[in-house]
C-alpha positions in Angstrom: 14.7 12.9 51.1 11.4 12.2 51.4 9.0 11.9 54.1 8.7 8.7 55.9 6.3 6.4 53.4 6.3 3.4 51.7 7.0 4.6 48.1 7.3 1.9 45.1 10.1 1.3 42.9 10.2 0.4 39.5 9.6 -2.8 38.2 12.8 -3.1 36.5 14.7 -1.9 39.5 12.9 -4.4 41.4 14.0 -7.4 39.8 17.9 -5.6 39.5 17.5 -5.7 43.4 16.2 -8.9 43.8 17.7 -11.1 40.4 21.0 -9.1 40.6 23.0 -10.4 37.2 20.6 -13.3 36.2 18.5 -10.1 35.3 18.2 -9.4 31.6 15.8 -6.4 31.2 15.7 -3.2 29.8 15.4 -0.2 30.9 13.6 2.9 28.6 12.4 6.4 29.3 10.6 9.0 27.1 13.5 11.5 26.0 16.5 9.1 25.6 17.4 6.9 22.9 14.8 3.5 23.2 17.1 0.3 21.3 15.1 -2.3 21.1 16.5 -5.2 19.7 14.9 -7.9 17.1 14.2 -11.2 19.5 11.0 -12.6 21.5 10.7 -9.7 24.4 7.5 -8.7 26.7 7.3 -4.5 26.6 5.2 -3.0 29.2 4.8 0.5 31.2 6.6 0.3 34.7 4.7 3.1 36.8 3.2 1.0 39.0 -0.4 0.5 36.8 -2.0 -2.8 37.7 -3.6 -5.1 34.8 -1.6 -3.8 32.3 -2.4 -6.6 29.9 -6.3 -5.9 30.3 -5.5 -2.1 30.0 -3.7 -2.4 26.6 -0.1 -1.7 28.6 1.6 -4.4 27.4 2.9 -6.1 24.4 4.3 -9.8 23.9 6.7 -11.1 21.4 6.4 -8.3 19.1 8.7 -6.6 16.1 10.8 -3.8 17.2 8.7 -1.5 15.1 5.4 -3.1 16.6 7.1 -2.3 20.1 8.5 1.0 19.5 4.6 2.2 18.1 2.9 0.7 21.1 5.2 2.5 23.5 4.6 5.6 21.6 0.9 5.2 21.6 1.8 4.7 25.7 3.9 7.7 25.9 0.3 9.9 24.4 -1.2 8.7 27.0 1.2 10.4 29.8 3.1 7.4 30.0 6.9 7.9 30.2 8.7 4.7 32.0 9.3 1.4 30.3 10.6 -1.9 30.5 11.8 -4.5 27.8 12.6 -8.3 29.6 12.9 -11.7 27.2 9.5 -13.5 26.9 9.4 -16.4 29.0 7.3 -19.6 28.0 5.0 -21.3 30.6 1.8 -22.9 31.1 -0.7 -21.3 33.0 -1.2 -23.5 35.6 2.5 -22.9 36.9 1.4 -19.3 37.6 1.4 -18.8 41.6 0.8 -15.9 43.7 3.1 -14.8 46.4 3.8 -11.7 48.5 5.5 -10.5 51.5 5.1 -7.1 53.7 7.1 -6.6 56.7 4.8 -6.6 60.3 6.0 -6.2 63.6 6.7 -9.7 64.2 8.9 -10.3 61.0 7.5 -10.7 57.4 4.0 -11.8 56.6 3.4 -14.2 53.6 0.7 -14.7 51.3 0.6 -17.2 48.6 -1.2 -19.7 46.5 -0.2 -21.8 43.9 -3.0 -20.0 41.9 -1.3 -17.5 40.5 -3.4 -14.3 38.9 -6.4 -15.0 41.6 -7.8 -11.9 42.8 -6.4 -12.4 46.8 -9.2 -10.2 48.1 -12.1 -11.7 46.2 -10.7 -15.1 46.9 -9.3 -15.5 50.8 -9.6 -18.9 51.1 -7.2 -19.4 48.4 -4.5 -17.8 49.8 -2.4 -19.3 52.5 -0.4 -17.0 55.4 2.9 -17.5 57.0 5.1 -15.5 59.2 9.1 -15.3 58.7 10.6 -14.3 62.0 14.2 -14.4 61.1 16.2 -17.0 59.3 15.4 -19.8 61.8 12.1 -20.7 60.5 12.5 -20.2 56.7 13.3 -23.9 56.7 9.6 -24.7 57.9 8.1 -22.1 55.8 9.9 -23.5 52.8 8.2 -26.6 53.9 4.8 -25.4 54.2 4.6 -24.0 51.2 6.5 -25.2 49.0 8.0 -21.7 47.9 12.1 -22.7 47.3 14.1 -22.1 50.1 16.3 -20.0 48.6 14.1 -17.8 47.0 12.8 -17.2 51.1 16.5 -16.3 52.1 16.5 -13.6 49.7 13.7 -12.0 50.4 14.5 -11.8 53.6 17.7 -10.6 53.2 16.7 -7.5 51.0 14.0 -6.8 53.4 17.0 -5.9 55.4 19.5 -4.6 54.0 17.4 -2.6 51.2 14.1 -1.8 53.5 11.7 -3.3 51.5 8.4 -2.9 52.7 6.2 -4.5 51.0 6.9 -7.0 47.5 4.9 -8.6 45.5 5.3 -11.3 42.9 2.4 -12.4 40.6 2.9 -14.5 38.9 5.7 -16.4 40.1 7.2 -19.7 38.5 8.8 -22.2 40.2 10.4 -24.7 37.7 13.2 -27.6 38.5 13.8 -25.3 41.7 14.3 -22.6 40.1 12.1 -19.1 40.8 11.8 -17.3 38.1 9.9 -13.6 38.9 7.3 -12.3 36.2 6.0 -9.5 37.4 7.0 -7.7 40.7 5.7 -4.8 42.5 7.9 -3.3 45.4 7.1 -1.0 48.2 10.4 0.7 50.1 10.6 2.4 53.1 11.7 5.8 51.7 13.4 7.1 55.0 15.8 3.9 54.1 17.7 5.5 51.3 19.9 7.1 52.7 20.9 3.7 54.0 20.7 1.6 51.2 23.7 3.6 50.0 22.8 3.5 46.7 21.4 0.5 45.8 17.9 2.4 44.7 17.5 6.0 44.5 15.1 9.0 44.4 15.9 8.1 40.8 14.3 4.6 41.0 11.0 5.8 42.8 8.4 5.6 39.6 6.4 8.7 39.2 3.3 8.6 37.2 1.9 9.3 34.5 2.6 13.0 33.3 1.3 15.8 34.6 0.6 19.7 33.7 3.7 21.6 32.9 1.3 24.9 35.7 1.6 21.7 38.2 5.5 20.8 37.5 5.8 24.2 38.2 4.3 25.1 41.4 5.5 21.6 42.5 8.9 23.2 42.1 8.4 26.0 43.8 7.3 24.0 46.9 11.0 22.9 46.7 12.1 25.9 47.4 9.9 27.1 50.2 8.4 26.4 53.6 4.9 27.4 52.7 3.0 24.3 51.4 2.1 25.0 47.5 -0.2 22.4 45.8 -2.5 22.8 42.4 -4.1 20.2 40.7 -5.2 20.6 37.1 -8.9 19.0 37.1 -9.8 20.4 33.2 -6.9 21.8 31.3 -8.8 24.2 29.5 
């Protein structure tokens, strides 16, 4: 167990959490067999990098051999975590922003139906509600215009799974429906013991690879009180 932190889950464990069986993507790691099927598919590394379009991360509606060679050229680059999910059509201006983190009074909201603005260099976009408990998602629904459903949810994984913090950009709302894009989720890692299972030490994304001295002294601090730490700055 760790110590008591907000650590972030995976992307695709994210959307297994909150989607449950409506969710269709796939899961690949360096060292294990990577199928990728023929189809339309977005591929994309899921350790927690933001901009991953802008930072040459991500790849849309590509060939399996075009997919398999980008996520090699990621895996060079110390990148080792992976997810495969269908390629969704929209049109940008259905794109919103949306995000919760759990306060003391309940769970904070931010959104905007502008989805991809930059929240902190753009305030007065973004609009803030507070979800005490059940009893107001109604009204919030209302306010915002965010389905009602999709509030429940939330709310009841913040519970049950100790979310701490999720976020959703963009997010598409379309005849009612929510459909999740891209997600970023925080836990409270002194939960998982609790959440019996439903995420995992497992699910926690680590990033991008480090020295094999550094693995090593890292597992030796496993094994003994004294606090061991190295960093690598040049590795030669």
């Amino acid at each position: 167990m760790r110590g008591m932190s907000r650590v972030r889950l995976s992307e695709y464990k994210a959307k297994q959490l909150l989607l449950g069986e409506k969710y269709s993507g796939i899961q690949l790691r360096s060292g294990m067999p990577m199928n990728i099927p023929d189809g339309h598919f977005v591929a994309k590394v899921d350790q927690g990098v933001k901009k991953r379009y802008k930072q040459g991360l991500l790849v849309i509606d590509k060939s399996p051999e075009e997919t398999a060679a980008a996520i090699k050229s990621w895996e060079e680059k110390g990148f080792s975590q992976f997810v495969l999910e269908p390629l969704f059509q929209l049109d940008q201006t259905e794109e919103q922003y949306i995000s919760f983190e759990r306060v003391r009074d309940g769970i904070r909201m931010m959104h905007t139906k502008d989805g991809g603005v930059d929240i902190e260099s753009h305030p007065e976009a973004v609009q803030q509600y507070l979800i005490s408990g059940a009893h107001n998602i109604q009204k919030v629904a209302e306010q915002s215009g965010v389905p009602e459903v999709l509030l429940a949810s939330v709310l009841e994984h913040f519970q049950k799974h100790f979310f701490a913090f999720l976020e959703i950009n963009p997010l598409v709302v379309r005849d009612g429906e929510s459909h999740l894009l891209d997600a970023a989720l925080l836990v409270d890692s002194a939960g998982e013991f609790f959440a019996r299972g439903a995420w995992t030490d497992a699910d926690i994304i680590k990033q991008k690879s480090k020295h094999a001295v550094e693995d090593e002294v890292e597992a030796l601090a496993a094994t003994t009180p004294a606090s061991l730490k190295l960093s690598v700055i040049n590795p030669d």
